[in-house]
C-alpha positions as CSV (number, residue, x, y, z in Angstrom):
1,X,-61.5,-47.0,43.1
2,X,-64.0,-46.5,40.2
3,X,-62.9,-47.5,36.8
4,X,-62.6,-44.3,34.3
5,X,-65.0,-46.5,31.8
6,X,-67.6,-47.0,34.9
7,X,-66.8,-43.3,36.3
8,X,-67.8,-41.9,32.7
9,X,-70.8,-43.8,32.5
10,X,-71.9,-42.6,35.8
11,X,-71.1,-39.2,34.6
12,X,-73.3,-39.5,31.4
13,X,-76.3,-40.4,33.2
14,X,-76.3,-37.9,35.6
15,X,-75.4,-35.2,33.0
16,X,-78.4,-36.2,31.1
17,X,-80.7,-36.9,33.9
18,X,-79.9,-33.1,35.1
19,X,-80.4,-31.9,31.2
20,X,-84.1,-33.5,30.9
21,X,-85.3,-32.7,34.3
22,X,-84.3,-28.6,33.8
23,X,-85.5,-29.3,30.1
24,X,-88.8,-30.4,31.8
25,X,-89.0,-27.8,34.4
26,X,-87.4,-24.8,32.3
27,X,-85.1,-24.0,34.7
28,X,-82.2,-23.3,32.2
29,X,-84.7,-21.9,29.5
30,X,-83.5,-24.5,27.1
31,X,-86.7,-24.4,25.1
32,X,-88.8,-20.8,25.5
33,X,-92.4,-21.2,25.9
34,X,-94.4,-19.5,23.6
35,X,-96.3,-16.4,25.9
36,X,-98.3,-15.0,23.5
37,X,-99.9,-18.0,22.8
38,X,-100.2,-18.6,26.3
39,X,-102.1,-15.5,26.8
40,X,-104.2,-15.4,23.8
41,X,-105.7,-18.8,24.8
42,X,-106.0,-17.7,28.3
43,X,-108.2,-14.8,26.8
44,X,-110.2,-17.0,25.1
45,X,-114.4,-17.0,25.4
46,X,-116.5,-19.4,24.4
47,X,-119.1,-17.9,22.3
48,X,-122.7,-20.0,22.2
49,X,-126.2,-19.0,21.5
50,X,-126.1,-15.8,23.8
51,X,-124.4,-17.6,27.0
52,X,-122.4,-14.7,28.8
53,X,-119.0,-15.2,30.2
54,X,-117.9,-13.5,33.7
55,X,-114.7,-14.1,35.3
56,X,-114.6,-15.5,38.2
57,X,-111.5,-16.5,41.2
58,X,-110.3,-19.3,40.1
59,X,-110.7,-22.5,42.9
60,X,-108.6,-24.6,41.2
61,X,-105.1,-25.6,42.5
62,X,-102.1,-24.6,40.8
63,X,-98.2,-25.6,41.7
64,X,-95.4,-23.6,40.9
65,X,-94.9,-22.0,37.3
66,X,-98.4,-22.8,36.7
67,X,-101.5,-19.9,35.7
68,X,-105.2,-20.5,35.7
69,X,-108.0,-18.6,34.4
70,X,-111.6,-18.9,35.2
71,X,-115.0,-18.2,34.2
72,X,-118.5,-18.8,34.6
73,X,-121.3,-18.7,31.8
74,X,-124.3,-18.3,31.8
75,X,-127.0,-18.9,29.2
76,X,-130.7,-16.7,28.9
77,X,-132.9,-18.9,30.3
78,X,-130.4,-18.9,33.4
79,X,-128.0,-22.2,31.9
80,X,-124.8,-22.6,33.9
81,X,-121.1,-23.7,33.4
82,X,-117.9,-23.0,34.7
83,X,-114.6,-23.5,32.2
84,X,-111.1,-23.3,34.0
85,X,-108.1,-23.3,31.8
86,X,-104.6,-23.8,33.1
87,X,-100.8,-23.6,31.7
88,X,-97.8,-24.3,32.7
89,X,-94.6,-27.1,32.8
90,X,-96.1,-30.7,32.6
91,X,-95.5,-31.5,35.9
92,X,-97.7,-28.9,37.2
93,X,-100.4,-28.8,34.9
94,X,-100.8,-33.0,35.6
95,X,-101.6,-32.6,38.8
96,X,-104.8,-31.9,40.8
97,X,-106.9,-34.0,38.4
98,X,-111.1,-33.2,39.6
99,X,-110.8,-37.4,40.3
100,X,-108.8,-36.2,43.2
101,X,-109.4,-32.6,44.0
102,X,-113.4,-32.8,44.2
103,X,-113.3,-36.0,46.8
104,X,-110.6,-34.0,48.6
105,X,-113.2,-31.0,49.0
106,X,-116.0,-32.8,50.5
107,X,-117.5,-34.2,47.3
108,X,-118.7,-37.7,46.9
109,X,-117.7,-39.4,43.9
110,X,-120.9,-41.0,42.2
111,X,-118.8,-41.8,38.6
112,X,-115.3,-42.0,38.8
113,X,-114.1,-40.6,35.8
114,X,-114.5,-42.4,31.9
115,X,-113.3,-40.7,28.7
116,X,-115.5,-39.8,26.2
117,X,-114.7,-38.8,22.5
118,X,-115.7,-35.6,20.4
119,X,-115.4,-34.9,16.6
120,X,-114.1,-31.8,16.3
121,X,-113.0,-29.5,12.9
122,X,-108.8,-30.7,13.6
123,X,-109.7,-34.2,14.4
124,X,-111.0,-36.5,17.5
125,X,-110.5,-34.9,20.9
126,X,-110.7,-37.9,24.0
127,X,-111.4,-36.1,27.1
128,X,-112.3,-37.4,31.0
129,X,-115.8,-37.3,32.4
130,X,-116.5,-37.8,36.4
131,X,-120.0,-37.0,38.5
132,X,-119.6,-35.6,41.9
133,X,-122.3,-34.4,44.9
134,X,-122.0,-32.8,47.9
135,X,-124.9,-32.6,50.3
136,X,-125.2,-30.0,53.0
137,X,-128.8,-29.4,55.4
138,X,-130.0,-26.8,53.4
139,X,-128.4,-27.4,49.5
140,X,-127.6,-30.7,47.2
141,X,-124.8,-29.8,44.9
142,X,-124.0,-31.7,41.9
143,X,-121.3,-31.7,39.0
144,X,-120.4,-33.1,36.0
145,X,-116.8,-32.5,34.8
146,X,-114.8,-32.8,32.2
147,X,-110.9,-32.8,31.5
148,X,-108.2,-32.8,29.1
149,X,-104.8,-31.9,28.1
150,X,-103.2,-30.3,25.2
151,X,-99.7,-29.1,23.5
152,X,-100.9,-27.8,20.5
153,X,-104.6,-28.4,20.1
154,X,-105.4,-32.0,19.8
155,X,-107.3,-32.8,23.1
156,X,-106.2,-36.1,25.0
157,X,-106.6,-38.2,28.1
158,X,-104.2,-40.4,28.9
159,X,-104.1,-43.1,31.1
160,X,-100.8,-41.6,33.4
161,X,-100.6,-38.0,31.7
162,X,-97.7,-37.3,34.1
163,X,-95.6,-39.9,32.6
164,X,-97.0,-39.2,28.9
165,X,-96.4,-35.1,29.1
166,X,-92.8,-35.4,30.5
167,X,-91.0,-36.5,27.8
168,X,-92.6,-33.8,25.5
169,X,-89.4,-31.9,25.3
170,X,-90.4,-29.7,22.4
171,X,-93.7,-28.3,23.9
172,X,-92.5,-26.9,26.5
173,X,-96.3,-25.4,27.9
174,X,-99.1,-27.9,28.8
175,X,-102.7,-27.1,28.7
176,X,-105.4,-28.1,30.3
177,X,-109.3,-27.7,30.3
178,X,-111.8,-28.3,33.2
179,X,-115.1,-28.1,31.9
180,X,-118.1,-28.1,34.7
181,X,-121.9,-28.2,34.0
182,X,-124.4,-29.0,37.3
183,X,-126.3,-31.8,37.7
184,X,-130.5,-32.0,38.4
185,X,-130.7,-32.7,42.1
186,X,-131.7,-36.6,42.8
187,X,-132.5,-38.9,45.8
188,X,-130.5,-41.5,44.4
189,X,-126.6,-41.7,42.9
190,X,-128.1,-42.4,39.5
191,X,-126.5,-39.5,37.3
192,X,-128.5,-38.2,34.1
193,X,-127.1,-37.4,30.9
194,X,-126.6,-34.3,29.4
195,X,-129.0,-32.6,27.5
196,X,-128.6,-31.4,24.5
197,X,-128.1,-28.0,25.3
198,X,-125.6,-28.7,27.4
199,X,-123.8,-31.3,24.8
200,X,-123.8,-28.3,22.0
201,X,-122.3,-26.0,24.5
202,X,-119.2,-29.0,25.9
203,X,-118.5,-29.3,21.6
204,X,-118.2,-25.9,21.4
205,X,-115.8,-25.3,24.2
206,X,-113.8,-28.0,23.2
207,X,-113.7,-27.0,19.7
208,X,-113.0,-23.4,20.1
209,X,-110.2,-23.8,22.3
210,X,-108.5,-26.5,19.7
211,X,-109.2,-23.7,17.0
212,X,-107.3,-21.0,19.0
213,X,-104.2,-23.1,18.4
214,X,-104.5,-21.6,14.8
215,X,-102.5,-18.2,14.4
């Protein structure tokens, strides 16, 4: 028979592991996500030098009590981009990082993803960067994109942002930002950099999504 000092130790930990896993996953509603934020940033468009915003059908995957919103831009001399943004628990939005969705989807990986670092008005923002292609007989499609997460504006990339995120009790909504620009065709791997057209327009995003934080 269990001891009553062993039997309440087992009971403690299984309390609390039941109390932070339905913290995590909002099943009881102990913390209530903030909607109208949610929405609002959801809503957002990036403005830049005359590049117009359509939205689109979002391809990207989403799990359970997860949302995402998608659109493309377009610049006037015919400059493309396409910005996803998604929401939801941590252990949703953590998932289905472009390192494993594009390879998954045909795409060959030509630079696995590398963080890069942008100053921004509310401070540094560290964000992934990967290269994919996918060739077909008739069309050579290549992508650069960029990723990062966020609670409350301050863009990161961590190195296991499932493990980082899940302890975040008090933010109860994770963000997230995919941000893809194409690639010139090549006959190599070798991947170019950006221009600086396309730089401007990456800072921008970034930074206007941080600044919709601000109510």
């Amino acid at each position: 028979m269990m001891k009553p000092l062993t039997f309440a130790s087992v009971l403690a930990l299984v309390v609390c592991g039941a109390l932070v896993h339905g913290s995590v996953t909002q099943r009881w509603n102990m913390i209530s996500p903030d909607t109208a934020q949610t929405d609002r940033l959801h809503a957002v468009e990036v403005r830049f030098e005359g590049w117009q915003p359509e939205k689109v059908d979002t391809e990207m995957p989403v799990n359970e009590r997860s949302i995402a919103t998608s659109r493309r831009y377009m610049s006037p001399d015919n400059r493309t981009a396409m910005i996803s943004f998604i929401s939801g628990i941590s252990g949703s939005v953590t998932t289905h990082t472009p390192d494993v969705c594009y390879p998954g989807s045909g795409y060959k990986t030509l630079r696995g993803p590398r963080k890069e670092t942008f100053d921004l008005p509310r401070g540094p923002a560290t964000v992934y960067v990967a290269d994919f292609e996918k060739k077909t007989q008739t069309k050579q499609d290549r992508v650069r994109v960029r990723w990062a997460w966020t609670t409350a504006g301050e863009w990161v990339a961590p190195d296991n942002p499932r493990w980082q995120f899940a302890g975040q009790l008090r933010a109860p909504t994770l963000y997230k930002v995919y941000i893809a620009t194409p690639l010139a065709d090549s006959d190599n791997d070798a991947a170019p950099e950006d221009d600086a057209t396309t730089k401007a327009f990456v800072l921008a995003t970034w930074a206007q999504y941080s600044a919709a934080f601000v109510k």
